[in-house]
C-alpha positions in Angstrom: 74.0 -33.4 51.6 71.5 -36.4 51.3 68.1 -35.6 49.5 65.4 -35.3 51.7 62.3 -37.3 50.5 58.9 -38.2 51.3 57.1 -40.8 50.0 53.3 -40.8 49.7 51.2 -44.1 48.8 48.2 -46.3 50.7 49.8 -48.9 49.9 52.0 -50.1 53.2 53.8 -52.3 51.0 54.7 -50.2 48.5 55.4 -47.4 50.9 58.1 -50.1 52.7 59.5 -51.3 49.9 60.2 -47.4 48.0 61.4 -46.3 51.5 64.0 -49.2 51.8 65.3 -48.9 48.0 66.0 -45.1 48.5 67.3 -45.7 52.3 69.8 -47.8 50.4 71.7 -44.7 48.6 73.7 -43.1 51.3 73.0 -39.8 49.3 68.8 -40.0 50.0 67.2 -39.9 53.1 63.4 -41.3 53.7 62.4 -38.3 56.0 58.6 -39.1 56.3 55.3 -41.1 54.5 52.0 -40.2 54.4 48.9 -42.8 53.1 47.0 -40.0 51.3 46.4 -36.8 49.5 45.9 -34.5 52.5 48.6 -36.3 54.5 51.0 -35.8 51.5 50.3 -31.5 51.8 50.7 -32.1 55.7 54.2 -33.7 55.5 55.3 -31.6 52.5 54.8 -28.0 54.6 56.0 -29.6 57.8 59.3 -31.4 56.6 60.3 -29.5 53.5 61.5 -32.8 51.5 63.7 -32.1 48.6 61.3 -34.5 46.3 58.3 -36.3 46.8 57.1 -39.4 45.5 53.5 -39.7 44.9 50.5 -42.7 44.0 47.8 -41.5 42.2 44.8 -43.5 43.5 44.7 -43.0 47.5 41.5 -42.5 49.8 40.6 -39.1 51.0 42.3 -37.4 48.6 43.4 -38.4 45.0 47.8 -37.6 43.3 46.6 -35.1 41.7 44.8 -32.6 43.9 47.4 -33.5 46.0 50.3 -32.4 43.8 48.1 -29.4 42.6 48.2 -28.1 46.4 51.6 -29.0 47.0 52.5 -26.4 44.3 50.6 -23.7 45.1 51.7 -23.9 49.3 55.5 -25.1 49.1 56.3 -25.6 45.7 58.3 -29.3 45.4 59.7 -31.3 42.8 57.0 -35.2 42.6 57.9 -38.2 40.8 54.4 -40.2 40.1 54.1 -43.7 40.3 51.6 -44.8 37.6 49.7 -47.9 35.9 51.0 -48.8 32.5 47.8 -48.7 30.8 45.6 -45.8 28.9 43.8 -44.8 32.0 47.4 -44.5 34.0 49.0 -42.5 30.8 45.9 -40.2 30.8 46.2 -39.6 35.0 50.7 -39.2 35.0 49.6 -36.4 32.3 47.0 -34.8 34.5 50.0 -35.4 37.3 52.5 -33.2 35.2 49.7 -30.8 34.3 49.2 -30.2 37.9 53.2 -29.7 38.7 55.0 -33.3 38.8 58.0 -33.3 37.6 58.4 -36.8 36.2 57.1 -40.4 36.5 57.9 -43.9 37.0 56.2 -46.9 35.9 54.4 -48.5 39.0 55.0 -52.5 38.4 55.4 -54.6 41.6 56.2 -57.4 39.8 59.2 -55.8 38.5 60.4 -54.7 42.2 60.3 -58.2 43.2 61.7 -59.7 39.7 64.4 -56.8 39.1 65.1 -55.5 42.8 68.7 -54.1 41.2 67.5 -52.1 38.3 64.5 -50.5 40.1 66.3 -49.3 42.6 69.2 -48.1 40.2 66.2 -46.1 37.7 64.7 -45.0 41.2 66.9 -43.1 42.9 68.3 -42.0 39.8 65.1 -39.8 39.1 65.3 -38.6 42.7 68.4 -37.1 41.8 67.6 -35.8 38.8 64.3 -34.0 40.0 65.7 -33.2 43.0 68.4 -30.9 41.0 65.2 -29.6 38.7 64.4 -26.1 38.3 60.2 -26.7 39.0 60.8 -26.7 43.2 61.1 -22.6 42.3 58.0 -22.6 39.3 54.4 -23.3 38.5 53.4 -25.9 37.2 54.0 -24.6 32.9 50.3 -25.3 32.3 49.5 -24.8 28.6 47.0 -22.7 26.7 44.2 -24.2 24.6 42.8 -22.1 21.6 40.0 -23.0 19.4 39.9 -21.8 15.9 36.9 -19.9 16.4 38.2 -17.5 19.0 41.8 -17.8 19.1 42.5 -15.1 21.6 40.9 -17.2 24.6 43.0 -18.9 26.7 42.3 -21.3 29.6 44.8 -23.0 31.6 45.2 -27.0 32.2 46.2 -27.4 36.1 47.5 -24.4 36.7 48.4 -23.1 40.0 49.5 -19.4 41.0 53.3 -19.0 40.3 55.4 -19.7 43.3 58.6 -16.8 44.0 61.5 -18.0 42.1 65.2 -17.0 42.5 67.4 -15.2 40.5 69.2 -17.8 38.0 72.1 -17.0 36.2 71.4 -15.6 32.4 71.2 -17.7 29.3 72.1 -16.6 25.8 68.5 -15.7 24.3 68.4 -15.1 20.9 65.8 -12.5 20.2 62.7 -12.7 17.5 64.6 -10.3 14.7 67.6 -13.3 14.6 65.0 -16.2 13.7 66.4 -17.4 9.9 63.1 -17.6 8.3 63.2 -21.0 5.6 61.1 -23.3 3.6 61.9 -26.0 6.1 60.9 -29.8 4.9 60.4 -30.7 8.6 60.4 -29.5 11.9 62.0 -32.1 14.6 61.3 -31.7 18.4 63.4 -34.0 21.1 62.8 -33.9 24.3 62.7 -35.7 28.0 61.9 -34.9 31.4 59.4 -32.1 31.4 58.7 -32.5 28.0 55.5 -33.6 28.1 53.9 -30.3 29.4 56.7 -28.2 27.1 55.8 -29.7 24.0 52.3 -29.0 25.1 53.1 -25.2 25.4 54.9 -25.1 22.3 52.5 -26.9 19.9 49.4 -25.0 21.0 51.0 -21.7 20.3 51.3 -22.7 16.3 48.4 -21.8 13.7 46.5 -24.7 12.0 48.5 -23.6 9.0 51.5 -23.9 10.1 53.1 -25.1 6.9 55.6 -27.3 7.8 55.3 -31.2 8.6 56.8 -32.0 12.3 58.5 -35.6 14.2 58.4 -35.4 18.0 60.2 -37.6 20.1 59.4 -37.7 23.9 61.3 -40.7 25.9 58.2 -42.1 26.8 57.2 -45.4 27.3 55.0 -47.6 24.8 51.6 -47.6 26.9 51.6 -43.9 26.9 52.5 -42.1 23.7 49.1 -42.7 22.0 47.4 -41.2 25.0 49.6 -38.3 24.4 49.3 -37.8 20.8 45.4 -38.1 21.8 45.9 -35.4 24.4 48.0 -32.8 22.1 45.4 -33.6 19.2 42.4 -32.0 21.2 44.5 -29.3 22.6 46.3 -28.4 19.5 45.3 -26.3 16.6 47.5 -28.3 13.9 47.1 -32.5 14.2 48.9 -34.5 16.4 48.9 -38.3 16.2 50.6 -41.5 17.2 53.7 -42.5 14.3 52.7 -45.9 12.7 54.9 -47.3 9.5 54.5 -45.7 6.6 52.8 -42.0 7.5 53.5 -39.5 5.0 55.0 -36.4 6.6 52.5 -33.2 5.8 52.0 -29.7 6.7 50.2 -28.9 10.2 50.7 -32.5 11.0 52.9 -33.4 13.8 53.7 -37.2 14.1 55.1 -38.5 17.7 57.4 -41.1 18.1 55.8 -44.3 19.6 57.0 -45.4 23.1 59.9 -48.3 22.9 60.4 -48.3 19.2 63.0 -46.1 17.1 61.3 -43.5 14.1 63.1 -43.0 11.1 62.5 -40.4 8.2 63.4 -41.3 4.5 63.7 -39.0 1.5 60.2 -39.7 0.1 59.0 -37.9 3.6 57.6 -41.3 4.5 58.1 -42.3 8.6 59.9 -46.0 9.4 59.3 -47.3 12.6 61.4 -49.7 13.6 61.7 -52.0 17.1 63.8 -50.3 19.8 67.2 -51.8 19.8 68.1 -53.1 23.4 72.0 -51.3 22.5 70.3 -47.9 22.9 69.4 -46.6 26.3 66.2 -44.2 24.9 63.1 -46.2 22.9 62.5 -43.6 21.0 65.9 -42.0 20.4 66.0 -38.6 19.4 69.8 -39.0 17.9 68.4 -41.8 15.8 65.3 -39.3 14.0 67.5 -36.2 13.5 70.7 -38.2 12.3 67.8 -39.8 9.7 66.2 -36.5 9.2 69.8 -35.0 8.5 70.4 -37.3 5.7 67.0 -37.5 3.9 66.8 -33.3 4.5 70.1 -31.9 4.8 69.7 -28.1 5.5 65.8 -28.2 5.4 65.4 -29.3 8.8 64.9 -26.9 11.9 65.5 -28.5 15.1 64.3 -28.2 18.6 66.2 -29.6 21.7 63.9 -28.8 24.7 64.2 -29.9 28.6 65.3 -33.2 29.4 67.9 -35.9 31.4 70.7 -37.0 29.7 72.6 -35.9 26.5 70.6 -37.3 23.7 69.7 -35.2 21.0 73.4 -34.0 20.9 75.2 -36.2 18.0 72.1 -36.6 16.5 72.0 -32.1 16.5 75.8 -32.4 15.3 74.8 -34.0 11.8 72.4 -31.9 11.4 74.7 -28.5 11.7 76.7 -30.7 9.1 74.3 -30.5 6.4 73.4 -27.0 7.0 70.2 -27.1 9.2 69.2 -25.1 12.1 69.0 -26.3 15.9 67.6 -24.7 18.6 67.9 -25.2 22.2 65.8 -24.3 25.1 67.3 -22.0 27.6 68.2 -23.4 31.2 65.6 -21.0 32.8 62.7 -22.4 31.5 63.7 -26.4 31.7 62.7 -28.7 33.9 65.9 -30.6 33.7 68.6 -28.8 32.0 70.7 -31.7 30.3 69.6 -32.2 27.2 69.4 -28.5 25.6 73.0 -28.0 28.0 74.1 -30.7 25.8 73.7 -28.9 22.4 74.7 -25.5 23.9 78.1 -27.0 25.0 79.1 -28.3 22.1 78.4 -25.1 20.8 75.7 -26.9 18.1 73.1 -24.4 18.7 72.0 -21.6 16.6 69.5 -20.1 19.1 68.6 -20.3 22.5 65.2 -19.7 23.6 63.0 -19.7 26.6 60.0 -22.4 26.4 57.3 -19.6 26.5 58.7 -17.7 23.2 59.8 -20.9 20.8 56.4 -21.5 19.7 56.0 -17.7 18.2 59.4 -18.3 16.8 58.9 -21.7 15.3 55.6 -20.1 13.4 57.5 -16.9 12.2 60.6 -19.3 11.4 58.2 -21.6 8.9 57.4 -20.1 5.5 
């Protein structure tokens, strides 16, 4: 069965030209548009789509509020076209605060330069989302603490929780299994959805957390120091941009820059190298924890969380070699269950734990 989408945008040629690359794939069907905010809620209760795709800056009513009332009336997976600049990385995070499920770069340039390959990435995040578990779940909105009253929480874009439908049972390991370890580093790899999971995980650990921490979230280059920014303020341990040469420390977590590979060498120091045009993901999170697995060997706890795709797998595998610990999120709690599916398959995982819980078992696990 083709997947039903609408597309949302002012923009009458952008609206055209999206429409026509997805009417190409005889597996999606264009079943509506709408040129704003309150046209996009309108279409979305009326025609049900399987996936929307959504602009951020229309008349009458912005993306966001858009997406925000979408998944609080008929709960739908949106892809967000953004601007590759700071102000567009802040707004696609507000977007998947508020419930979207992932994003694509909005370039016209490239739609008339590299007709082929947009429509190839396009509709191949139509499928993706449109397979996602967030049609059934509210937006994962996370909780911000301050240091001075830790017990109050407010949530980022939340929206009441939508029903959701039995899913089939994961493997959960409980709290009493975590292996508590002097671990030299804590890596977290992660994809679609990750954004707003790393988010939940990160503000759930105590400015002490004593252990240094790599993130790598397939990203791309314009919006990873808008995220670190983000996670910094939100976070009670640091959070910023990798550059060469940052020396790994405790309650510091350093994230991966957008189209370049991070490395880890013995010393603790970060390399950052370009991104290799062989690889499909800039950053790579096989390339950190295979480098992580030879300058740590079994002092490294790893997370594999949400995400398209398969990387995290080989790079998991070494890891296991040397003796350290993986963890994968469970399919419940994903956005896109490929990446922690990947690691659970191959049977690489030590424990598998829904998104909500690995934070409180990351800070018992770290000693």
């Amino acid at each position: 069965m083709a997947v039903k989408v609408l597309v949302v945008d002012d923009s009458g040629f952008f609206r055209r030209r999206v429409s026509e690359i997805l009417s190409a794939d005889p597996n999606i069907q264009v079943i509506g548009t709408a040129t704003n905010g309150r046209e996009a809620i309108d279409q979305a209760i009326a025609l049900k789509p399987d996936v929307i795709t959504m602009d951020y800056e229309m008349p009458m009513m912005d993306g966001i509020t858009a997406v925000r009332n979408i998944m609080q009336r008929c709960p739908t997976p949106v892809l967000m076209f953004s601007s590759l600049t700071h102000e567009g990385a802040r707004v696609t995070l507000d977007a998947l605060d508020a419930g979207a499920v992932d994003f694509l770069p909005k370039n016209f340039e490239d739609i008339s330069r590299n007709p082929e390959k947009v429509k190839q990435m396009l509709c191949e995040k139509v499928h993706s989302i449109a397979r996602s578990n967030r049609r059934y779940s509210s937006p994962v909105s996370a909780p911000t603490q301050t240091a001075s009253s830790p017990s109050q929480a407010a949530h980022v874009g939340s929206a009441p929780a939508a029903p959701r439908p039995p899913m089939p049972a994961a493997p959960v390991a409980n709290a009493a299994a975590v292996k508590r370890k002097a671990y030299r580093l804590v890596a977290i790899g992660t994809s679609t959805g990750g954004p707003v999971a790393l988010q939940r995980v990160l503000t759930q650990l105590p400015a002490n957390f004593p252990a240094p921490i790599v993130l790598i979230q397939h990203m791309p280059a314009a919006f990873t120091k808008a995220f670190a920014e983000r996670l910094d303020k939100l976070c009670r341990i640091s959070v910023k941009e990798a550059e060469d040469g940052d020396l790994l420390r405790p309650g510091l977590a350093l994230l991966a820059p957008g189209g370049k590979q991070m490395m880890i060498d013995q010393r603790g120091a970060v390399k950052i190298l370009p991104g290799d045009e062989r690889l499909n993901y800039k950053p790579c999170v096989d390339i950190t924890f295979g480098s992580a697995a030879k300058s740590f060997n079994d002092k490294v706890l790893a997370l594999v969380l949400t995400g398209m795709g398969a990387d995290g797998r080989e790079g998991a595998r070494l890891l296991k070699q040397c003796g350290s610990q993986v963890w994968a999120q469970d399919e419940a709690s994903c956005v896109i269950y490929g990446m922690p599916m990947a690691v659970v398959k191959a049977d690489l995982a030590d424990a598998v734990y829904s998104l909500d819980d690995i934070g409180k078992h990351l800070a018992e696990a770290c000693i």
